[in-house]
C-alpha positions in Angstrom: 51.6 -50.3 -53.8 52.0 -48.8 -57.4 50.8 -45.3 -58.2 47.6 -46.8 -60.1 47.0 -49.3 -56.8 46.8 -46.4 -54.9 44.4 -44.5 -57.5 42.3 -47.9 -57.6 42.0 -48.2 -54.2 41.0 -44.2 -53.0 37.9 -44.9 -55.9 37.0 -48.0 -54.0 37.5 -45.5 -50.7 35.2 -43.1 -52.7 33.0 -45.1 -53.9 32.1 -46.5 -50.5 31.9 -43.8 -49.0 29.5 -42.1 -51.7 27.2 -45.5 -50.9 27.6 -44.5 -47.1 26.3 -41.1 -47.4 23.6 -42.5 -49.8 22.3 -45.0 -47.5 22.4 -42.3 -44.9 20.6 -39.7 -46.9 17.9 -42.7 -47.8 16.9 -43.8 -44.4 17.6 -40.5 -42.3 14.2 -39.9 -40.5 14.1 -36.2 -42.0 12.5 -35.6 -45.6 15.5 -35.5 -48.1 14.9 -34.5 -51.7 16.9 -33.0 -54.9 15.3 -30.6 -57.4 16.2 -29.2 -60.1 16.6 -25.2 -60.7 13.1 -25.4 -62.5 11.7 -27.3 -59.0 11.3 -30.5 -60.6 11.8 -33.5 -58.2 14.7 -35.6 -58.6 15.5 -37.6 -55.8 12.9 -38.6 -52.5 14.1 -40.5 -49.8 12.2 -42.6 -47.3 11.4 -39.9 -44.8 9.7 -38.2 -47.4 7.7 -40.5 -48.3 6.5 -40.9 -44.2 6.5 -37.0 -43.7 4.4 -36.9 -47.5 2.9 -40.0 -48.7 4.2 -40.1 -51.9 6.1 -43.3 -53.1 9.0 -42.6 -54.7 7.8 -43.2 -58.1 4.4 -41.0 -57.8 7.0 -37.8 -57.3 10.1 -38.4 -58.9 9.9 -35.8 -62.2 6.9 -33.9 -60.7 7.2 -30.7 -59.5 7.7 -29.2 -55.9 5.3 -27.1 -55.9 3.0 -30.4 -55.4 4.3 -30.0 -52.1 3.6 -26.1 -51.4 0.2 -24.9 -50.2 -1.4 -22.1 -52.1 -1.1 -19.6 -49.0 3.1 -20.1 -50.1 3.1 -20.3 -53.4 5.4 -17.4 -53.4 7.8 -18.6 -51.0 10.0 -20.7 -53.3 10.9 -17.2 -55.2 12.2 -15.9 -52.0 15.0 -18.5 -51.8 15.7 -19.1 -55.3 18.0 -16.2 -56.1 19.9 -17.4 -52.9 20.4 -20.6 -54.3 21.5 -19.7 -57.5 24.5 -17.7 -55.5 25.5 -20.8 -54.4 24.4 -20.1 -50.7 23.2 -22.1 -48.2 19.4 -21.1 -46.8 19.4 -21.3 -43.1 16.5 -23.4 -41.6 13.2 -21.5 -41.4 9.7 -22.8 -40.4 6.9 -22.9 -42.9 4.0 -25.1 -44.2 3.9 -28.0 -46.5 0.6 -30.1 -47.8 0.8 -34.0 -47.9 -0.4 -35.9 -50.2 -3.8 -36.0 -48.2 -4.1 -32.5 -48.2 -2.9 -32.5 -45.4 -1.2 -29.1 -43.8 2.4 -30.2 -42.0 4.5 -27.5 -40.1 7.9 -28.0 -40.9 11.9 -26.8 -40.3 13.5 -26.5 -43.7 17.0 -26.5 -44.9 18.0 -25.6 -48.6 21.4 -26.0 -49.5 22.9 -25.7 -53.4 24.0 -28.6 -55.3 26.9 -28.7 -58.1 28.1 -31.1 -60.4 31.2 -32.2 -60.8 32.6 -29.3 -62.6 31.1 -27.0 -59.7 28.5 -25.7 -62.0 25.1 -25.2 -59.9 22.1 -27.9 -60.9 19.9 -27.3 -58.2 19.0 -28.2 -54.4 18.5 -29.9 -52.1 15.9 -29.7 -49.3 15.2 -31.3 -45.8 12.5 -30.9 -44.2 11.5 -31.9 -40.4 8.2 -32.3 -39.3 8.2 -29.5 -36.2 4.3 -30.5 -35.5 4.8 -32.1 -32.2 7.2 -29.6 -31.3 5.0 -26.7 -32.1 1.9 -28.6 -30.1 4.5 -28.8 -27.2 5.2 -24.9 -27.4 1.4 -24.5 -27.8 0.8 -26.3 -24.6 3.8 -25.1 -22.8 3.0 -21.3 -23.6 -0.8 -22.0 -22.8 0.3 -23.9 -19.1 2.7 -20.8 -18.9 -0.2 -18.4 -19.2 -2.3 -19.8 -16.9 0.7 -20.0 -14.4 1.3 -16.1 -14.8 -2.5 -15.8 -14.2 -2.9 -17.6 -11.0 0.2 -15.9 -10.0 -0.7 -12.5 -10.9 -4.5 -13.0 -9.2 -3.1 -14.2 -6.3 -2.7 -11.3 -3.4 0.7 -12.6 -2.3 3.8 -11.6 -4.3 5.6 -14.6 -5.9 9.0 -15.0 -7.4 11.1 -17.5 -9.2 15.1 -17.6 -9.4 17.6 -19.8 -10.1 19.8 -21.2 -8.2 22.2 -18.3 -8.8 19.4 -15.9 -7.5 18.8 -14.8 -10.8 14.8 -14.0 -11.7 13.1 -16.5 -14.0 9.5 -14.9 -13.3 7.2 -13.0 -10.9 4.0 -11.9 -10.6 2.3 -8.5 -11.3 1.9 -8.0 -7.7 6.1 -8.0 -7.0 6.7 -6.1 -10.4 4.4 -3.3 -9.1 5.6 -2.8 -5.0 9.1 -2.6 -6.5 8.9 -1.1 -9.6 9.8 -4.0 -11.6 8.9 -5.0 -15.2 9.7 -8.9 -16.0 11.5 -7.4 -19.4 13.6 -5.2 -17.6 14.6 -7.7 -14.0 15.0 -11.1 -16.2 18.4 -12.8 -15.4 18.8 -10.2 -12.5 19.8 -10.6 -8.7 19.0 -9.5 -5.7 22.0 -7.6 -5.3 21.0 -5.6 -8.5 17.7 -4.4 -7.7 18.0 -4.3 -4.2 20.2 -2.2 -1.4 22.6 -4.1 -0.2 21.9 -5.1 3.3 18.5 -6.3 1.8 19.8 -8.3 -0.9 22.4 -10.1 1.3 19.7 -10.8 4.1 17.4 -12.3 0.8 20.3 -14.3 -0.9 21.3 -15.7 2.7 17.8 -17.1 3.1 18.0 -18.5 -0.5 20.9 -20.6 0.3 19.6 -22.0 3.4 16.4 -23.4 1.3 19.2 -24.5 -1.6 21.4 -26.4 0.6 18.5 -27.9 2.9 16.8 -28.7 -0.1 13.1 -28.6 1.8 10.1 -25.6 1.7 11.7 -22.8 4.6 9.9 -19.6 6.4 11.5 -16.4 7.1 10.3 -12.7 8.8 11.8 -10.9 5.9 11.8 -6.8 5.7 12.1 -4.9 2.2 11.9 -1.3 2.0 8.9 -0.1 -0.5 8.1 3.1 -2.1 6.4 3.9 2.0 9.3 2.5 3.9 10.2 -0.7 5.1 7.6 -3.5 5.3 7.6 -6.9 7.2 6.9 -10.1 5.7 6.5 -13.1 6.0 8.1 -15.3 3.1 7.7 -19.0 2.4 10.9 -20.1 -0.4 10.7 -23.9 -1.6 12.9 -25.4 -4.5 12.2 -25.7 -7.6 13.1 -29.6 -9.2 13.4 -30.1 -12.5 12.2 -34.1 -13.9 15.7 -35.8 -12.4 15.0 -34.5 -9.4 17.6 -32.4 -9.4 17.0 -28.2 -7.7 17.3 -25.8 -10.7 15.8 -22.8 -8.6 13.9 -21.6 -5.7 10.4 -19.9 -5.6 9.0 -17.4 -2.8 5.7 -16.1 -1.9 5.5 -13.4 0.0 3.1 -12.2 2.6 3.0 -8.4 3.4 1.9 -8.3 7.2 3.0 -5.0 7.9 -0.4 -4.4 8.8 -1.1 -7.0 10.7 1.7 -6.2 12.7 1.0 -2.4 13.5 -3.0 -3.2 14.2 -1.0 -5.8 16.9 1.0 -3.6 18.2 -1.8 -0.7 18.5 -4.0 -3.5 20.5 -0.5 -4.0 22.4 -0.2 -0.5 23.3 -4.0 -0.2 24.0 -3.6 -3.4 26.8 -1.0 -2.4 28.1 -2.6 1.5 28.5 -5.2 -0.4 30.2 -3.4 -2.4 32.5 -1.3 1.1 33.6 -4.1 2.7 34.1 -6.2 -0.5 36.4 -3.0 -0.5 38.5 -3.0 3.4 39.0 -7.0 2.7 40.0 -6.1 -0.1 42.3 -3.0 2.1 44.2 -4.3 5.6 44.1 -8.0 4.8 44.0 -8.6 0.9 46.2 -5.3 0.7 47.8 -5.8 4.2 49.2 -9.3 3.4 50.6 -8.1 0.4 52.1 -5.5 2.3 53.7 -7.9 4.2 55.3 -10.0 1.6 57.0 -6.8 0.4 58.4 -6.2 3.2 60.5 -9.2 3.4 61.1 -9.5 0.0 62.5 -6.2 0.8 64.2 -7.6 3.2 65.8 -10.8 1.1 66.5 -8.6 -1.9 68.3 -6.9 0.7 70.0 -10.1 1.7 72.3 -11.3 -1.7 72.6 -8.3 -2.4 74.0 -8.5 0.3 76.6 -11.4 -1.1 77.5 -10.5 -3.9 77.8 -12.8 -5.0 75.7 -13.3 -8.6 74.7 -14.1 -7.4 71.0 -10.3 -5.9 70.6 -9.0 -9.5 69.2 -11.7 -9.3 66.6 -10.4 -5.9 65.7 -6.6 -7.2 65.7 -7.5 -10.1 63.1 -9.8 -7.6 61.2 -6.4 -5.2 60.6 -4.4 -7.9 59.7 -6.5 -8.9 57.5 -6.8 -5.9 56.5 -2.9 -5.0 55.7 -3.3 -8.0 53.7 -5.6 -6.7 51.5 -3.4 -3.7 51.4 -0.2 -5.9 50.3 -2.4 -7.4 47.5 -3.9 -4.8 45.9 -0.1 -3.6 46.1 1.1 -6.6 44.1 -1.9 -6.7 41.9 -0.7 -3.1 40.8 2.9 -3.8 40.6 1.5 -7.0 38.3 -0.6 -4.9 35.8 2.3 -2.3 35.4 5.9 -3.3 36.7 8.1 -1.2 35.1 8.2 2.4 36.7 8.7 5.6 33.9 11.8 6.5 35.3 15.2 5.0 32.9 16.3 2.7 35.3 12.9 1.2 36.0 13.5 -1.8 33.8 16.4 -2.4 36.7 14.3 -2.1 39.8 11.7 -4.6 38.6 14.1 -7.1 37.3 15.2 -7.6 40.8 12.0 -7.5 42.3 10.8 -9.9 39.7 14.2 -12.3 41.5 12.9 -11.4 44.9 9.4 -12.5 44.4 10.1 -15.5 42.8 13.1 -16.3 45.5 9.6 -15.9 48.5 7.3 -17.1 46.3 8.9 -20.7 45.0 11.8 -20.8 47.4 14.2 -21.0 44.6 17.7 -19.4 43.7 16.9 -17.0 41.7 19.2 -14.0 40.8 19.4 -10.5 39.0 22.8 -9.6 37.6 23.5 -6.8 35.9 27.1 -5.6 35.8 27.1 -2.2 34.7 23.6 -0.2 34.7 21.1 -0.3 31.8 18.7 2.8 31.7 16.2 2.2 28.9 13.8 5.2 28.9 11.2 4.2 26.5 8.7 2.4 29.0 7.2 0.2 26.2 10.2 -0.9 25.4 11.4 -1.8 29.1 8.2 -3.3 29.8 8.4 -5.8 27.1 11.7 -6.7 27.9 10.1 -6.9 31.3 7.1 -9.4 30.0 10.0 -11.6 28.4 11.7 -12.0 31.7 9.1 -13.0 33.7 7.3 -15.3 31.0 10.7 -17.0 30.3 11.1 -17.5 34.1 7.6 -18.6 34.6 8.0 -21.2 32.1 11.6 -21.9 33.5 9.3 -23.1 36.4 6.5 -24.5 35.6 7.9 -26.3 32.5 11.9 -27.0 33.3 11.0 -27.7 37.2 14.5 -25.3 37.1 16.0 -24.7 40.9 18.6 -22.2 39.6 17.4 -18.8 37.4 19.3 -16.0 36.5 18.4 -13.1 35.1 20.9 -10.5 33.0 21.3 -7.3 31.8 23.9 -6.0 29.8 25.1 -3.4 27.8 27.0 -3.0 24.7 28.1 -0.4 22.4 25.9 -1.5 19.7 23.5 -3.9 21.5 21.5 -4.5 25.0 20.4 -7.8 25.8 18.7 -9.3 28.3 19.1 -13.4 29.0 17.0 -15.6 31.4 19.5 -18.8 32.1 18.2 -22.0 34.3 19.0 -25.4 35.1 15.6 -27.3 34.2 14.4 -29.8 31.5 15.5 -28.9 28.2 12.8 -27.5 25.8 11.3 -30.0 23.6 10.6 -29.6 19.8 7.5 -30.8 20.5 5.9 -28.2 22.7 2.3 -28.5 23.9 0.1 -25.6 22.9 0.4 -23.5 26.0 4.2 -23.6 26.0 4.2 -22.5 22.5 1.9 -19.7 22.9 4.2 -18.3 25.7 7.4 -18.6 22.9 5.7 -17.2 20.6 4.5 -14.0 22.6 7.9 -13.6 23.8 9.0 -13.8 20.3 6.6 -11.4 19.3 7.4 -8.8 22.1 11.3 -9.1 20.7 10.1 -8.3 16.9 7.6 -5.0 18.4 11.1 -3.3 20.2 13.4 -4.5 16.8 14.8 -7.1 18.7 15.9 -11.0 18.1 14.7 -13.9 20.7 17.1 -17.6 20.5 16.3 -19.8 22.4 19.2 -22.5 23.1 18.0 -25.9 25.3 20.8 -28.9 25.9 20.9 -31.4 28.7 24.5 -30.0 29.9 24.2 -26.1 30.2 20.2 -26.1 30.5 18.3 -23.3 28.9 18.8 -20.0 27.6 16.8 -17.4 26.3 18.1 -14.5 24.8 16.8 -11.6 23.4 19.2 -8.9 21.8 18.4 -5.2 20.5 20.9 -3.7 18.3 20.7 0.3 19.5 20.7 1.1 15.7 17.6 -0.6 15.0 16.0 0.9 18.2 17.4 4.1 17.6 16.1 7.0 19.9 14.1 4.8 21.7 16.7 2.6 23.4 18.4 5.7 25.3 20.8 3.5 27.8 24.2 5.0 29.8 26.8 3.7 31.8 26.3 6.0 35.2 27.6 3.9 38.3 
């Protein structure tokens, strides 16, 4: 190819590609026009004629200002100077009029145009019509507001994160128990706003609900301005239209409350029951006591008599002593654990004894290296978990084998109820449930943690564990032999 081929054919190139761009510019969907430095129309594409209403030839020569309502008039002079630089004016929105009078929100885009010799002629603008958009923000911010106010009015705190565990949102209610303003904790974690311990117990449970992908509950504690408060927190995922999780959102219950005005009725009961059992031994057990000897004494001189009445008055003792032996066991029922620190000990094994006469069952206390526990409300729980989880063991599991332990570790004590029956089912009738959950209960008021493992092979297990740090001075336990 010869030198003026080659010329020929990069004008054809050209050319085309000038024709391209043209068609381009012509049927692009966004309003497209040239104007002069003066603002005098030059070239209107189809998109502004659908964005405007003007044909073509109705614009073509006019000016722009046509276009510009009279609350802007003075816009174009903004821009103009920038345009005669030869720079480029980043899109901005404003407001154009159509040609029905119309007002239209638009994006606009002015950019300098040159000849051929470079020298500026004018510019050209394109326009997007942003009114859908902007009646999609006005919706979207007025659906946001009412979502902050429901959330804000509601007495529960409420969070949203992502799935990083960054914060999207929360209420007024979160901001103010931790000090938080939604300015100042956007596009935090956890692990930045909280202690540590507490943020790596709250991200934990985050990634439970992230990986299950279904609505969770957890007993969650957060230390406030007063000290630490227990809650109870329901997290559920956040989907976005595809389905797909792009966060997770928490409310949170305080029930700190709840739980203190539980444990005061739990300390009054239990006050109650001590103090019944002291009536029943020091105050019925000792009168009965009393008519026994006195009946003793009673069959005694029949008997020298040789009275016929002397049987009557050796069924009347026996019967008595039984009486005796009941109002014993009622007493030892109402208030089991004795004050002294190995108490909890003594009543574990009498709890085995009973249930060894009472059921005929093996049933067995092990504890390989003594546990003294001198808080009494604490041993008494622990107490109240043994017996309900071996009550259940039989009436429930239909168990032949129990045992009862209770050990001692540098950091923990833990007391475990093992038998051979049925294995728990999911689905639990109401009465089973209540006893689970009252055991579970008793673990939370003395700091502790209840599992519960159930299997066909090894039977069931119930466990509950206190860590001494979370006890503290109320867990005093030794090692004495």
């Amino acid at each position: 190819m010869t030198s003026l081929e080659r010329v020929q054919a990069d004008a054809v190139q050209a050319k085309l590609a000038r024709a391209r761009l043209a068609a381009i510019v012509h049927y692009s969907s966004d309003a497209i026009l040239c104007q002069t430095l003066n603002g005098i129309i030059t070239t209107w594409n189809k998109g502004a004629k659908r964005m405007f209403g003007y044909a073509a030839s109705e614009i073509v020569g006019r000016s722009g200002s046509i276009l510009i309502p009279a609350s802007h008039r003075d816009e174009p002079r903004q821009f103009l100077e920038r345009v005669r630089r030869g720079k480029t004016v980043e899109p901005f929105e404003t407001v154009r009029v159509r040609k029905d009078g119309r007002l239209i929100d638009v994006s606009l885009t002015l950019l300098p145009e040159k000849d051929g010799t470079g020298r500026l002629t004018g510019a050209t603008a394109i326009m997007r019509d942003i009114g859908e958009l902007r009646r999609v923000q006005k919706t979207l911010r007025a659906s946001e507001a009412r979502l902050q106010a429901v959330m804000d009015n509601s007495p529960a705190m409420i969070f949203l994160k992502d799935t990083q565990g960054r914060y999207l949102r929360f209420n007024r209610q979160f901001g103010e128990v931790f000090h938080l303003s939604l300015k100042g904790a956007l596009g935090r974690t956890d692990a930045e706003i909280f202690p540590p311990k507490q943020a790596t117990a709250f991200r934990a449970n985050d990634l439970k609900v992230l990986e299950a992908g279904v609505p969770m509950v957890f007993d969650e504690v957060a230390v406030h301005a007063d000290g630490p408060h227990a809650s109870i927190v329901t997290k559920f995922p956040l989907h976005d239209a595809d389905g797909n999780i792009y966060g997770i959102a928490g409310i949170v219950t305080d029930i700190t409350d709840r739980r203190r005005l539980e444990a005061e009725v739990l300390r009054i009961s239990e006050r109650e029951q001590q103090r019944i059992a002291q009536d029943l031994h020091d105050g019925l057990g000792q009168h009965l006591s009393g008519i026994v000897h006195l009946a003793v004494v009673l069959q005694a001189n029949l008997a020298e008599r040789s009275s016929p009445e002397a049987a009557d008055a050796g069924r009347i003792v026996r019967l008595l002593d039984d009486a005796v032996a009941q109002t014993r066991t009622l007493a030892r029922g109402l208030h089991p654990v004795q004050l002294e620190a190995g108490g909890l000990m003594s009543s574990l094994e009498q709890l085995a004894a009973m249930v060894r006469d009472l059921f005929k069952i093996d049933c067995r206390f092990a504890c390989p290296r003594p546990v003294a526990v001198s808080d009494n409300v604490m041993a008494t729980h622990l107490y109240r978990i043994a017996q309900e989880a071996v009550n259940n063991a039989i009436k429930h599991g239909r168990a032949n084998q129990i045992k009862i332990a209770l050990t001692n570790a540098p950091e923990s004590i833990t007391l475990a109820v093992h038998n051979n029956g049925a294995v728990i089912s999911k689905k639990r009738s109401g009465k089973e449930g209540l006893g689970l959950r009252i055991m579970q209960y008793r673990a939370e008021m003395i700091g502790g943690a209840l599992a519960i493992d159930s299997d066909a092979r090894q039977g069931t297990a119930v466990v509950c564990t206190i860590h001494k740090h979370v006890a503290g001075s109320n867990a005093h336990t030794t090692d004495e032999c």
